[in-house]
N, CA, C and O atoms as a GROMACS GRO file, in nm:
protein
  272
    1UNK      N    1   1.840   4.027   2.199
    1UNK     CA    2   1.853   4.009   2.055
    1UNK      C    3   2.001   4.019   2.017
    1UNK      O    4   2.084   4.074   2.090
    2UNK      N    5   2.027   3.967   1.906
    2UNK     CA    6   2.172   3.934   1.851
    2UNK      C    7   2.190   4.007   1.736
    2UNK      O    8   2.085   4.032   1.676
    3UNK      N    9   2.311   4.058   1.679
    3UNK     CA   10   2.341   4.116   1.559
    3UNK      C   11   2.388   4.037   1.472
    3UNK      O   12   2.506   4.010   1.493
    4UNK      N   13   2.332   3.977   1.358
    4UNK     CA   14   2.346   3.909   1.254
    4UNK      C   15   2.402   3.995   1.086
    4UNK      O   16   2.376   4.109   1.046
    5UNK      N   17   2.483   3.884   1.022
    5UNK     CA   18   2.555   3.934   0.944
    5UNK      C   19   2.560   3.837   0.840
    5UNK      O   20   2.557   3.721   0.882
    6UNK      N   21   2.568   3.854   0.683
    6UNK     CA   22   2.641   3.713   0.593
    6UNK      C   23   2.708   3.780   0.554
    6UNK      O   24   2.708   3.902   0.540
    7UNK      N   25   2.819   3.648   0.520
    7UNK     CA   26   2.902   3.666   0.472
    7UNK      C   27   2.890   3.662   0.314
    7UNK      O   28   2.830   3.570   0.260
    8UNK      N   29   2.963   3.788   0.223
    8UNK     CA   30   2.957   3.765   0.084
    8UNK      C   31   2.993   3.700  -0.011
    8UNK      O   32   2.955   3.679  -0.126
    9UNK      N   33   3.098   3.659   0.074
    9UNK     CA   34   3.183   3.540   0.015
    9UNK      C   35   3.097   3.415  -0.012
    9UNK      O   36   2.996   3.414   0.058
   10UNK      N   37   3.112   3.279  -0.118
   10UNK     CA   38   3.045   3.219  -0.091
   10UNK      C   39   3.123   3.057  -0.028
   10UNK      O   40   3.202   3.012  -0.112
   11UNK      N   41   3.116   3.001   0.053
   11UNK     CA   42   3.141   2.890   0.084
   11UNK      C   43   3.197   2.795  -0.036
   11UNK      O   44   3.173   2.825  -0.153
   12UNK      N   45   3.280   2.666   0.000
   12UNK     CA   46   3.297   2.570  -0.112
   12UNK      C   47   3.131   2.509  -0.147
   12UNK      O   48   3.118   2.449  -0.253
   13UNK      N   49   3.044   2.520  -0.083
   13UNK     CA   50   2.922   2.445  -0.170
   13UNK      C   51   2.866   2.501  -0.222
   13UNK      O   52   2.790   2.449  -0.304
   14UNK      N   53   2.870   2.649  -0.203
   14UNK     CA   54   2.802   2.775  -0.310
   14UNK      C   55   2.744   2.863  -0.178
   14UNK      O   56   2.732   2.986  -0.182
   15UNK      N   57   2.710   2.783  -0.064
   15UNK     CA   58   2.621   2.888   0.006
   15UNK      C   59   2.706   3.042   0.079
   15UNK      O   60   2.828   3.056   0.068
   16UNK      N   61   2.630   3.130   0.140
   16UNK     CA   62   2.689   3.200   0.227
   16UNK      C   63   2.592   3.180   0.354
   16UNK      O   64   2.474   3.147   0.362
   17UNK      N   65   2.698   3.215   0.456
   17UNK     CA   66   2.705   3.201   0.585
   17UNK      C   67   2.599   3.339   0.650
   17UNK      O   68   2.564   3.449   0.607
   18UNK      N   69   2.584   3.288   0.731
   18UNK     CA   70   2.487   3.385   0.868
   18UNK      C   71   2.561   3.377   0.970
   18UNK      O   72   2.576   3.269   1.026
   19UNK      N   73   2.616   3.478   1.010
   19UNK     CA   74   2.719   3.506   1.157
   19UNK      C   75   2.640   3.590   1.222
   19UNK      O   76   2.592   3.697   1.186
   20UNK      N   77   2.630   3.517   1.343
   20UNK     CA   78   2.614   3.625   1.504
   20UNK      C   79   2.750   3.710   1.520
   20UNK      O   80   2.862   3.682   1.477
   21UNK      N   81   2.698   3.842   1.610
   21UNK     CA   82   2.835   3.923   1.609
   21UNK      C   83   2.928   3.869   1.708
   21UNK      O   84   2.880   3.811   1.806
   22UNK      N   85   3.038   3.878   1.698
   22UNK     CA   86   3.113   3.810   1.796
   22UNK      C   87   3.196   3.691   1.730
   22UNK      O   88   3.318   3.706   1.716
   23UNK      N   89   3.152   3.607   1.702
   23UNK     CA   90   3.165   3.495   1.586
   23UNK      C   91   3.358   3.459   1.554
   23UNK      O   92   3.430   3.525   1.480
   24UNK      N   93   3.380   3.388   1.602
   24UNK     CA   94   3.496   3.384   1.563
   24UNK      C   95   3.556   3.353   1.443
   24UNK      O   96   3.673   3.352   1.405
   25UNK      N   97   3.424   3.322   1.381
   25UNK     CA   98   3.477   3.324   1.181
   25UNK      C   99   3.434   3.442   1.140
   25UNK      O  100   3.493   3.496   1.046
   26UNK      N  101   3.326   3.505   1.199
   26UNK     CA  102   3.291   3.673   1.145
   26UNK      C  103   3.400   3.723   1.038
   26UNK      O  104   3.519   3.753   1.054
   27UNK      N  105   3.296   3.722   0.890
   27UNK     CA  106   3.417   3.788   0.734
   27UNK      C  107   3.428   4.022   0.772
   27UNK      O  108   3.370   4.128   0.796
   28UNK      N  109   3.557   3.944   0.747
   28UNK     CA  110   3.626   4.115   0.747
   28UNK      C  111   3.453   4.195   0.724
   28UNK      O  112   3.343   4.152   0.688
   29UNK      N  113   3.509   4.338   0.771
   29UNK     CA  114   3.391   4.397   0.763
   29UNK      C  115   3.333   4.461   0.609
   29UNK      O  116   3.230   4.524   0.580
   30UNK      N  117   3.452   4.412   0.525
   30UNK     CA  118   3.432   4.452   0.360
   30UNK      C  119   3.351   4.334   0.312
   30UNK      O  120   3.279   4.341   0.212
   31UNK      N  121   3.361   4.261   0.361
   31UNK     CA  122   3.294   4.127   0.322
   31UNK      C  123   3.147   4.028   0.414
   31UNK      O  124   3.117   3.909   0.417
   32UNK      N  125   3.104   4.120   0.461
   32UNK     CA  126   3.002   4.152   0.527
   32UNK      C  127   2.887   4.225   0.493
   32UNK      O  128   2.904   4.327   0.426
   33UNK      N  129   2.738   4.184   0.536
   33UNK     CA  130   2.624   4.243   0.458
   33UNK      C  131   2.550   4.218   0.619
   33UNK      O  132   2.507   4.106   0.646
   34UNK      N  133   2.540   4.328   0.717
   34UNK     CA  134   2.478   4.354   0.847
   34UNK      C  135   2.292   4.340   0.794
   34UNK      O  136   2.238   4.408   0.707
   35UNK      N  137   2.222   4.227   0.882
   35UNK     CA  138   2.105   4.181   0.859
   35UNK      C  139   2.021   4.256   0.924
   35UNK      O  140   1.914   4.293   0.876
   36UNK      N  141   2.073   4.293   1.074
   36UNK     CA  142   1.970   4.314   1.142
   36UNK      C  143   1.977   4.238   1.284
   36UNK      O  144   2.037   4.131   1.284
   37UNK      N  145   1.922   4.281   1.400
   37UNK     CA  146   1.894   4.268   1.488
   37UNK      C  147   1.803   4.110   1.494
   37UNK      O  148   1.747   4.092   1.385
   38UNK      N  149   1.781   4.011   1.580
   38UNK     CA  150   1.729   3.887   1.561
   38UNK      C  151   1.741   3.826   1.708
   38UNK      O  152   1.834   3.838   1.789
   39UNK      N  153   1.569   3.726   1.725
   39UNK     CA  154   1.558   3.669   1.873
   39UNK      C  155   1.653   3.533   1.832
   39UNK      O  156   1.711   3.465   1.916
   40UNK      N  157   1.657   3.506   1.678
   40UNK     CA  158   1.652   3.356   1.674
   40UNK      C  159   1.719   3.375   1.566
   40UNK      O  160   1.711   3.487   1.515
   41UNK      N  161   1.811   3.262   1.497
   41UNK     CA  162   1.914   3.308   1.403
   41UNK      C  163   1.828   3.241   1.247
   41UNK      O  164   1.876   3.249   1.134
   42UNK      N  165   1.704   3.183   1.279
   42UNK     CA  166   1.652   3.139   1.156
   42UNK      C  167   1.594   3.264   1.106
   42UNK      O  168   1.644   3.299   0.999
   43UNK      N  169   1.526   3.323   1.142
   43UNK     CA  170   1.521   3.513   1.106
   43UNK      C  171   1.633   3.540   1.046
   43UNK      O  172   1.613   3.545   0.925
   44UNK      N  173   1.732   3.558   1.071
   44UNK     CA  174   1.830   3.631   1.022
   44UNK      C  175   1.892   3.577   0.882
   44UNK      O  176   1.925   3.626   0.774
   45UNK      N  177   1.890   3.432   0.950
   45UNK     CA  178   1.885   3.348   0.771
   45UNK      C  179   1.770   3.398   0.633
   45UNK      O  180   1.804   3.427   0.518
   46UNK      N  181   1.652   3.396   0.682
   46UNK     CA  182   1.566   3.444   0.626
   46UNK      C  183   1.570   3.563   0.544
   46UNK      O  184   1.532   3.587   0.430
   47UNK      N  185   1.652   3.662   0.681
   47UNK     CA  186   1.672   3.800   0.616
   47UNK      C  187   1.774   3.767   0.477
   47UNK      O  188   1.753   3.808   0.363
   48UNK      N  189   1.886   3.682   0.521
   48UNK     CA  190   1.986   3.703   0.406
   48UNK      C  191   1.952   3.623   0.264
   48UNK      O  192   2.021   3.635   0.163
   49UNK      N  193   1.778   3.498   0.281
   49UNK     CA  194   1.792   3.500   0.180
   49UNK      C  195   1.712   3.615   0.097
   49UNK      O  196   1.644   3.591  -0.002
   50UNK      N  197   1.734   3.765   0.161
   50UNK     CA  198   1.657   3.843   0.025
   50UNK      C  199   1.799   3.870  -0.042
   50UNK      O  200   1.804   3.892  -0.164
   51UNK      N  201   1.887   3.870   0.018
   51UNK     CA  202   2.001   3.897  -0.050
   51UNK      C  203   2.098   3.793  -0.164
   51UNK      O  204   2.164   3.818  -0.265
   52UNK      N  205   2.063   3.660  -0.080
   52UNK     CA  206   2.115   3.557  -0.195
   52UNK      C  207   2.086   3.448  -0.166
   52UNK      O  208   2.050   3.431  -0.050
   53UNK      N  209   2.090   3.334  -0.254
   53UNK     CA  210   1.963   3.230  -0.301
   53UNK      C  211   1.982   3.119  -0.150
   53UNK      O  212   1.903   3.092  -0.059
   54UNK      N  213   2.151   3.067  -0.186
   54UNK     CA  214   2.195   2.961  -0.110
   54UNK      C  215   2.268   3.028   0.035
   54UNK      O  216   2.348   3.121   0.022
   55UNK      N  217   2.236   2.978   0.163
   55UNK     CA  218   2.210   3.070   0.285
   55UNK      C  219   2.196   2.919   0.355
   55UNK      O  220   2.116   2.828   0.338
   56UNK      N  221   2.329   2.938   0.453
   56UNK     CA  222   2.314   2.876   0.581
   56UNK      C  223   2.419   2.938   0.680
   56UNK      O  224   2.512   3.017   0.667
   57UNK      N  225   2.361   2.861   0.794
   57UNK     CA  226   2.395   2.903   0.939
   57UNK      C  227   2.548   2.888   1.000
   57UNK      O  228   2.594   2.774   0.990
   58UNK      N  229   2.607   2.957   1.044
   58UNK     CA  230   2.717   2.896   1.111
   58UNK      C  231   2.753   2.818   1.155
   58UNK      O  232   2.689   2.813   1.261
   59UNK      N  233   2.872   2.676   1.150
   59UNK     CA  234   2.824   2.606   1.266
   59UNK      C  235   2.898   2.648   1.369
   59UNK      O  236   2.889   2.572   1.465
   60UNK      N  237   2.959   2.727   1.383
   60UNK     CA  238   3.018   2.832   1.554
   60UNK      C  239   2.927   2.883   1.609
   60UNK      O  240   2.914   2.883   1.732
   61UNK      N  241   2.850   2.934   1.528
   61UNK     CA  242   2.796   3.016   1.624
   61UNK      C  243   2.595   3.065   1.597
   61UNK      O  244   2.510   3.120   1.666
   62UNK      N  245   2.601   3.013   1.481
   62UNK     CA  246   2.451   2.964   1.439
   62UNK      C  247   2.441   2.835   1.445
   62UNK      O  248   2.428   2.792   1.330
   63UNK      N  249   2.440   2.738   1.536
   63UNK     CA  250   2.428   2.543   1.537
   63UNK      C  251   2.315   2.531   1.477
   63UNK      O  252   2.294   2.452   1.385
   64UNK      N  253   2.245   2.599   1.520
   64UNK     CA  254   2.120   2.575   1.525
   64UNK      C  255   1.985   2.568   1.404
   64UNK      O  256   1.876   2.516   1.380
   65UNK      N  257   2.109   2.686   1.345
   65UNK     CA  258   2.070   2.700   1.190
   65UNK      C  259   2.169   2.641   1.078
   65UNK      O  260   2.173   2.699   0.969
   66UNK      N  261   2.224   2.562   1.094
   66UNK     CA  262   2.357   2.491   1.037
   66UNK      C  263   2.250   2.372   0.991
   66UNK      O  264   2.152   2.318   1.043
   67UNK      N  265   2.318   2.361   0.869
   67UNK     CA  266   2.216   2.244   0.762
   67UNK      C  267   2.320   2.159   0.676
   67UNK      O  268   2.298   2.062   0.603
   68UNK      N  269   2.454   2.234   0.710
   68UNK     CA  270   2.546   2.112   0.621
   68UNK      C  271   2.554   1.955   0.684
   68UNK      O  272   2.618   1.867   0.625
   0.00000   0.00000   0.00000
């Protein structure tokens, strides 16, 4: 399992991001909201949308969940 994170910041299209740990865009740790543990990074997306509306995937390091 992987340690997942969004970022609070929001992107130029409004969304925020879902980072695996490691992540070479990973936001400072002030700007960070830790999700949770995850087999699969669409979980972890999931998790962050309880936190906010517009939510996508990294494309570094979530591809898989990347929707732009």
């Amino acid at each position: 399992m992987d340690k997942y994170y969004v970022d609070k910041n929001r992107q130029l299209e409004g969304e925020h991001e879902v980072h695996k740990e490691g992540c070479s865009w990973m936001p400072s740790d002030e700007n960070r909201i830790y999700l949770g543990e995850f087999y699969m990074c669409r979980l972890a997306v999931e998790e962050a949308k309880k936190h906010y509306f517009m939510v996508d995937g990294c494309y570094a390091c979530c591809r898989e969940c990347y929707t732009r």
